[in-house]
C-alpha positions as a printed Julia matrix, in Angstrom:
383×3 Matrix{Float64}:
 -31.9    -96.78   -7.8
 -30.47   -95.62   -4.61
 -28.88   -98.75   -3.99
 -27.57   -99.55   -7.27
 -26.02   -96.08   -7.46
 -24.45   -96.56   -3.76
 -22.95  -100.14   -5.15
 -21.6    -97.99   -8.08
 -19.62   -95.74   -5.92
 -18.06   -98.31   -3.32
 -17.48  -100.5    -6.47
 -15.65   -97.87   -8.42
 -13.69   -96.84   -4.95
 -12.12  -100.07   -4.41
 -10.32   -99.1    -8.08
 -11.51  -102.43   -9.55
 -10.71  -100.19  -13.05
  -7.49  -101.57  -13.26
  -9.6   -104.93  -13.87
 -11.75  -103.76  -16.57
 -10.48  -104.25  -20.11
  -8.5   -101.32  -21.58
  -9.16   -99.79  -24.88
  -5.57  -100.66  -26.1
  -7.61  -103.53  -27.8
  -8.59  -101.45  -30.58
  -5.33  -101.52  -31.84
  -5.67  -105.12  -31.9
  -7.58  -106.25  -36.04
  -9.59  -109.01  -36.2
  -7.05  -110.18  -38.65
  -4.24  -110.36  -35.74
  -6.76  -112.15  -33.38
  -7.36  -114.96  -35.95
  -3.24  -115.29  -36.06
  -2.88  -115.89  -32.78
  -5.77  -118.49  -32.52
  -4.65  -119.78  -35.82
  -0.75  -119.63  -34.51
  -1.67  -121.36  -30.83
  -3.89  -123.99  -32.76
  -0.6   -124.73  -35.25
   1.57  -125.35  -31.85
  -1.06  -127.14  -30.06
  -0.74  -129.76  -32.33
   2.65  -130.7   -30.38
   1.27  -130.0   -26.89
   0.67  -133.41  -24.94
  -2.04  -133.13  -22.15
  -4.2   -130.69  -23.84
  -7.55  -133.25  -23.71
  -9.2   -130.77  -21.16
  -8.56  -127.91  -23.52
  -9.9   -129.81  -26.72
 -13.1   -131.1   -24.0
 -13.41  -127.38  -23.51
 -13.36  -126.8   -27.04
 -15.34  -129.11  -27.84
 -18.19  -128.25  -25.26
 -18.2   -124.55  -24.52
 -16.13  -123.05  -27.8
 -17.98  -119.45  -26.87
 -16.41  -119.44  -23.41
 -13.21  -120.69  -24.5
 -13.1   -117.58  -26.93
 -14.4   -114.72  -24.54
 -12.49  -116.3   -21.5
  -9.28  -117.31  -22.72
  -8.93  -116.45  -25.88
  -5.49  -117.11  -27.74
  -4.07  -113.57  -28.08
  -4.42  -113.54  -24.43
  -1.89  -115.98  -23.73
   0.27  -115.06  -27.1
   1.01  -111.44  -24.86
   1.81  -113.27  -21.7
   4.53  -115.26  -23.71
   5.64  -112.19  -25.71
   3.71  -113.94  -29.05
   6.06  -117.13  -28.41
   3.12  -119.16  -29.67
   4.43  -122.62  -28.22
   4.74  -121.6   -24.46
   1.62  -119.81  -25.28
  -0.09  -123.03  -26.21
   1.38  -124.9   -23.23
   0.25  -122.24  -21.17
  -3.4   -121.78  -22.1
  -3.12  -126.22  -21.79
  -2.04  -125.94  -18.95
  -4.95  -123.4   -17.82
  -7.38  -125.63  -18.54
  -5.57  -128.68  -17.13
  -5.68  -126.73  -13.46
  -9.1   -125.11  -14.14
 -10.41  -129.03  -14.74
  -8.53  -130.06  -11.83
  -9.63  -126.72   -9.4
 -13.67  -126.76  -10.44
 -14.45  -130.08  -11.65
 -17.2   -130.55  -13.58
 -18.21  -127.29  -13.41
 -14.87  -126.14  -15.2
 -16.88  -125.45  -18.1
 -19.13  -122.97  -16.87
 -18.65  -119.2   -17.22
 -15.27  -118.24  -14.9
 -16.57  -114.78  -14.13
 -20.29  -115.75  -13.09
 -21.22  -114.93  -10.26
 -24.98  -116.01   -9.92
 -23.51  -119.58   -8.76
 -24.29  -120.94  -12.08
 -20.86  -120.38  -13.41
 -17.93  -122.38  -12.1
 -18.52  -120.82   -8.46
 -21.45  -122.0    -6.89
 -23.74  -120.26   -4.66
 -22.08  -121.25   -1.78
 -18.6   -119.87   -3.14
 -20.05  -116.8    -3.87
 -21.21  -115.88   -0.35
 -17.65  -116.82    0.89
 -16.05  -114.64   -1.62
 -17.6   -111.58   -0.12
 -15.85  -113.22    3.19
 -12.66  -111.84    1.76
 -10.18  -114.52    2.04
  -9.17  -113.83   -1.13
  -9.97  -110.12   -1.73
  -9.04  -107.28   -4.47
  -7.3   -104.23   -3.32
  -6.77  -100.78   -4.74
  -3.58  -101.06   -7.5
  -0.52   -99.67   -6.31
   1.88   -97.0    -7.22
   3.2    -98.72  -10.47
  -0.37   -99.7   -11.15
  -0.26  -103.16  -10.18
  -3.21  -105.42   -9.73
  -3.29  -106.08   -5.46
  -4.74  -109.48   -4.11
  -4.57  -109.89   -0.65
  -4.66  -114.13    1.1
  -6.07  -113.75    4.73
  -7.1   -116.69    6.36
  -8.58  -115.96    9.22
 -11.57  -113.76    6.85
 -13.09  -117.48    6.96
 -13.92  -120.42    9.37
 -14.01  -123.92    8.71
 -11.65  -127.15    8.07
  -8.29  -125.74    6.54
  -8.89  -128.15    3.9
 -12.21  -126.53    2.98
 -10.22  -123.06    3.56
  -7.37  -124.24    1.47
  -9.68  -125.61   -1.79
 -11.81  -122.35   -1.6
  -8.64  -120.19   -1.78
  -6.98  -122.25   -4.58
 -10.67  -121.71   -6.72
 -11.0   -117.5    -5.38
  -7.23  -117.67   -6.5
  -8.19  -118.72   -9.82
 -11.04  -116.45  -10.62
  -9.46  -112.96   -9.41
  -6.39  -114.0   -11.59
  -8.21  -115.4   -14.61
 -10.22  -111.79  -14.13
  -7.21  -109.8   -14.18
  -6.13  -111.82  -17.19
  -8.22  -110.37  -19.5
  -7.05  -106.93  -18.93
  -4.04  -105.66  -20.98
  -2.75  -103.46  -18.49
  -2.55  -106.22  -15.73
  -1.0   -108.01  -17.99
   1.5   -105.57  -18.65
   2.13  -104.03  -14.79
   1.86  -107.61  -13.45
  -0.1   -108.65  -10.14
   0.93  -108.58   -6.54
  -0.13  -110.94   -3.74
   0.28  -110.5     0.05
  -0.75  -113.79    2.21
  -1.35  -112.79    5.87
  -0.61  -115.45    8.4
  -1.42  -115.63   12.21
  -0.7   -119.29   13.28
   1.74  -121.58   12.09
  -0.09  -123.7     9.74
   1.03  -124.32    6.07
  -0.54  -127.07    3.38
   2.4   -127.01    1.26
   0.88  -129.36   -1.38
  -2.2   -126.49   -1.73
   0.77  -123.87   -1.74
   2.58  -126.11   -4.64
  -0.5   -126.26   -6.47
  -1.03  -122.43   -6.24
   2.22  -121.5    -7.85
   2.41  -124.03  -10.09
  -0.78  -122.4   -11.97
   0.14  -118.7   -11.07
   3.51  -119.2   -12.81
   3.05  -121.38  -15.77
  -1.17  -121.58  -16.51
  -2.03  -117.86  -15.92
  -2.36  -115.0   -18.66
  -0.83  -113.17  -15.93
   2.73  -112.28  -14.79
   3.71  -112.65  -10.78
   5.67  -109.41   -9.93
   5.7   -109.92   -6.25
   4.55  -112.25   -2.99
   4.81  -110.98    0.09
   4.52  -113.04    2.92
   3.44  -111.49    6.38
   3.11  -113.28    9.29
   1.73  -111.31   12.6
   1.55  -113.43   15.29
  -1.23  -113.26   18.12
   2.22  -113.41   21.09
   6.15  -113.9    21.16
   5.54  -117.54   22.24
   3.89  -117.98   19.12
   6.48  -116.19   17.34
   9.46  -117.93   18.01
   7.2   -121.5    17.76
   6.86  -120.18   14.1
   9.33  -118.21   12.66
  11.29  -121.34   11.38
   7.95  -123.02    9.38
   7.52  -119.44    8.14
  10.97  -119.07    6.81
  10.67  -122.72    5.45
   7.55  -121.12    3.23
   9.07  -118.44    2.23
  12.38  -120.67    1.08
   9.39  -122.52   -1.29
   8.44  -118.97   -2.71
  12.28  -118.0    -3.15
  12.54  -121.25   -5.06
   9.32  -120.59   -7.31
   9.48  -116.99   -7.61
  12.8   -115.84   -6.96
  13.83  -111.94   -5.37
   9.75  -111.66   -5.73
   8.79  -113.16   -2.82
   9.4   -111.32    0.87
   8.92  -112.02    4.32
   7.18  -109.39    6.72
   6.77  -110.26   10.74
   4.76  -107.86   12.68
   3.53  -108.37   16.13
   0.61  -105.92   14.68
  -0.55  -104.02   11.17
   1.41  -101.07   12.11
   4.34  -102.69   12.7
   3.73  -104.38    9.59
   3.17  -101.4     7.12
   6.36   -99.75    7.09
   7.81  -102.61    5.63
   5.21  -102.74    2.74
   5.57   -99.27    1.75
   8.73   -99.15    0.45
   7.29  -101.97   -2.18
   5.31   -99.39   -3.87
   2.34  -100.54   -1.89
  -0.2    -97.42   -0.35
  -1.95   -97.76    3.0
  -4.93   -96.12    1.82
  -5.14   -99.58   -1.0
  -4.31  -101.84    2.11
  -6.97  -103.23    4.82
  -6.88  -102.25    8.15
  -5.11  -105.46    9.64
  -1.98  -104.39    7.81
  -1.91  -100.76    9.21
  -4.11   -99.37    6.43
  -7.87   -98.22    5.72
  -9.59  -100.09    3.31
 -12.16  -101.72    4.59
 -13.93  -104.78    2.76
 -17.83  -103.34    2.02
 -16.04  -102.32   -0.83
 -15.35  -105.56   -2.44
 -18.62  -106.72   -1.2
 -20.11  -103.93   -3.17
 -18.07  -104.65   -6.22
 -19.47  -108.36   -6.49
 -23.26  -107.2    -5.69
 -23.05  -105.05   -8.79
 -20.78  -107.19  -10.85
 -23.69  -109.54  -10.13
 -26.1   -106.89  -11.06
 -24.79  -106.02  -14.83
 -22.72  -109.62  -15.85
 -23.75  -111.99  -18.31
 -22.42  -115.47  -19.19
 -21.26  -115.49  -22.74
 -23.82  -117.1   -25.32
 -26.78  -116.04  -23.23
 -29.36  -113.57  -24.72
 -30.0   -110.29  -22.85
 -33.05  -110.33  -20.08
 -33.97  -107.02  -20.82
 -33.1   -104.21  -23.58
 -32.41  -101.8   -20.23
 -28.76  -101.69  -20.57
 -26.69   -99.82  -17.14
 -24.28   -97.1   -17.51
 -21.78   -96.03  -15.56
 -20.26   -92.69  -16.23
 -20.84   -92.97  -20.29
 -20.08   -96.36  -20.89
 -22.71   -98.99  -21.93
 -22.67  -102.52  -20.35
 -23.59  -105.16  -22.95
 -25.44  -107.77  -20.91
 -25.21  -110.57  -23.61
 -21.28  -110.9   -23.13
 -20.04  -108.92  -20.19
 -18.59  -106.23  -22.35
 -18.83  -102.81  -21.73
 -18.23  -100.05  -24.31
 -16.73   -96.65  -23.85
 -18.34   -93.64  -25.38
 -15.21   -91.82  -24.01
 -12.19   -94.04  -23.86
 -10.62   -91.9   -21.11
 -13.47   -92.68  -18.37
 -13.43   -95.56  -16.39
 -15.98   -98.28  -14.77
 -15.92  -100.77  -11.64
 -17.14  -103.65  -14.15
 -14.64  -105.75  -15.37
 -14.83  -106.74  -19.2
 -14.72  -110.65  -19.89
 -14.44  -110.61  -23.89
 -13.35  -108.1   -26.54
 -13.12  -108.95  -30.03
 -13.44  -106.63  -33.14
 -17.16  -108.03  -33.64
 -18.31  -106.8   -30.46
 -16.44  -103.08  -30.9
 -18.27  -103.07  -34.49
 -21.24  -104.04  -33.34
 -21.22  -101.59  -29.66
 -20.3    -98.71  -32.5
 -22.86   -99.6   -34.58
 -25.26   -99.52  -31.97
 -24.03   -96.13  -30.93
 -24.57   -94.38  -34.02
 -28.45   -96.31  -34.74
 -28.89   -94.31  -31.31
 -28.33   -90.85  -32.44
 -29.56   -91.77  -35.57
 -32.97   -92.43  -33.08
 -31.99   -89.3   -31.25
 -31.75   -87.12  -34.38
 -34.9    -88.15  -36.08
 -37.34   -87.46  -32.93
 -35.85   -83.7   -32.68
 -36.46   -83.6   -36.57
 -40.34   -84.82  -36.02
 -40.54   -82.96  -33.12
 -38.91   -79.6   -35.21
 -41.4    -80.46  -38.38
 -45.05   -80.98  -36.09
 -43.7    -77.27  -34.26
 -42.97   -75.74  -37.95
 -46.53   -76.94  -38.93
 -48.02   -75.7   -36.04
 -47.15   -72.5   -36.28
 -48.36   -72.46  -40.16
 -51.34   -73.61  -39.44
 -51.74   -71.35  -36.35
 -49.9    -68.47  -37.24
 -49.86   -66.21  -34.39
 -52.69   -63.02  -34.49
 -51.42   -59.56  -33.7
């Protein structure tokens, strides 16, 4: 209990809340979800390479609902349900291509039965690809740091491109993310770029994600000046390639350390107390270990059946274990555990089960009220 409540409170410190589906979904009838899958279905019709979207279809229809489903997509592409249709293709095209054949396995499982193996999850908590506090404007903050993990840089390179791909099909199902937009800051200390791994990554962060690039910030801190001026032109070159992808949102940043380096984040909206300490800031990466320990603890894949009726809680909000939903007995708290599906079923059924509670709660003070009445009839006290 100790530890589970100490993986709580680092969890819900590293503000993964801004992950965690909002209750703006409410507003959002069952009726309106079936237009947009009925909408996106009508315009997928015209949609060329969409086989690995009708395999996934197909094969694992539950996952394709609570993972991606269509009203996802319709909001990234302000309800323009042809570029949503290409988009959400187009998701599925790079999530085939990123995971193979384990593409159609639950995203956002992290036992290393879902599309990340085992091995993926023990590098994730290596934090070459790790999720930071949101900034000022509320903005979802992913920091790229390369030297958080040894190896071949084409094993480095392939397990960035799939961490890339589950923190931003995470932050896709969360209306606010979608809304604010995510940041990304790649830290670089030697002079080495893949640029057909960096093609790949923006080609599915700006047309097969349910999520809007607001900014890329590239910040190279080299180990001497020797190094510096060996580098500064490959460095520039990179950022040219973000310039041409992203436009005004990507930026350059050369430090010779982190405090060089965080003066020139700040003014970005960025906070030092939401950046790690090799930028010139405090947060310190236990916390997203803890956050994937417990998102391990309380997650499961969509379609599977409960292990156990002991549902967590964390700070009045119930963690459905069937679907990875949670519901909120007070909409204004929040919880470290990401939501991965929200439909109109499960709000009607989470309700429903909250009211057969105090319904349970109601009738045992009632007995409880009725055997004490009796009692003291039967026993009436002598004076």
């Amino acid at each position: 209990m100790q530890t589970s409540n100490r993986l709580q409170r680092l969890a819900h410190d590293n503000d993964v809340t801004s992950l965690q589906q909002d209750d703006d979904h409410l507003d959002e009838t069952l009726a309106m979800r079936k237009l947009a899958t009925k909408q996106i279905q009508e315009a997928m019709e015209f949609v060329k390479d969409k086989k690995d979207y009708e395999e996934a279809i197909r094969l694992v229809p539950n996952i394709v609902e609570a993972e991606t489903h269509a009203s996802l997509f319709m909001r990234r592409e302000d309800f323009n349900a042809w570029a949503a249709a290409t988009r959400l293709a187009i998701y599925w095209k790079t999530r085939r291509e990123t995971f193979a054949e384990r593409a159609f396995r639950a995203m956002f499982d992290l036992s290393g039965g879902g599309c990340l193996d085992k091995e993926d999850v023990k590098d994730l908590k290596t934090g070459l690809v790790a999720r930071l506090p949101a900034d000022s404007s509320g903005r979802s903050i992913y920091c790229i740091d390369h030297a958080r993990m040894s190896g071949p840089e084409s094993v480095v390179n392939e397990k960035r491109i799939r961490f890339l791909f589950f923190w931003i099909s995470l932050a896709g199902q969360n209306r606010k993310a979608q809304k604010n937009g995510m940041v990304f800051l790649r830290i670089m200390d030697r002079p080495v770029v893949d640029r057909s791994a960096n093609n790949r990554v923006l080609h599915f962060m700006s047309n097969g994600m349910a999520v809007r690039i607001e900014g890329f910030h590239l910040i190279y801190i080299p180990p001497t000046a020797k190094d510096r001026r060996y580098s500064d032109n490959l460095v520039t070159l990179l950022l040219q390639i973000l310039k041409h992808a992203l436009g005004d949102r990507g930026n350059l940043h050369i430090g010779y350390s982190g405090i060089e380096v965080l003066p020139q984040l700040l003014p970005y909206g960025l906070k030092a107390e939401g950046l790690p300490v090799t930028l010139g800031g405090s947060w310190t990466y236990d916390k997203l270990e803890a956050w994937i320990k417990y998102h391990q603890m309380v997650y499961q894949a969509p379609g599977k059946k409960p292990k156990s009726n002991n549902l967590p809680t964390i700070k009045g909000q119930v963690v459905l274990r069937s679907t990875g939903t949670r519901t909120s007995t007070n909409i204004s708290q929040s919880s470290p555990f990401p939501a991965v599906q929200s439909n109109d079923r499960m709000v009607h059924r989470s309700f429903t089960c909250r009211i057969q509670r105090r319904k349970s709660v109601k009738q045992k003070i009632d007995l409880v009220g009725a055997r004490y009445r009796r009692g003291i009839k039967l026993n009436p006290t002598k004076t």
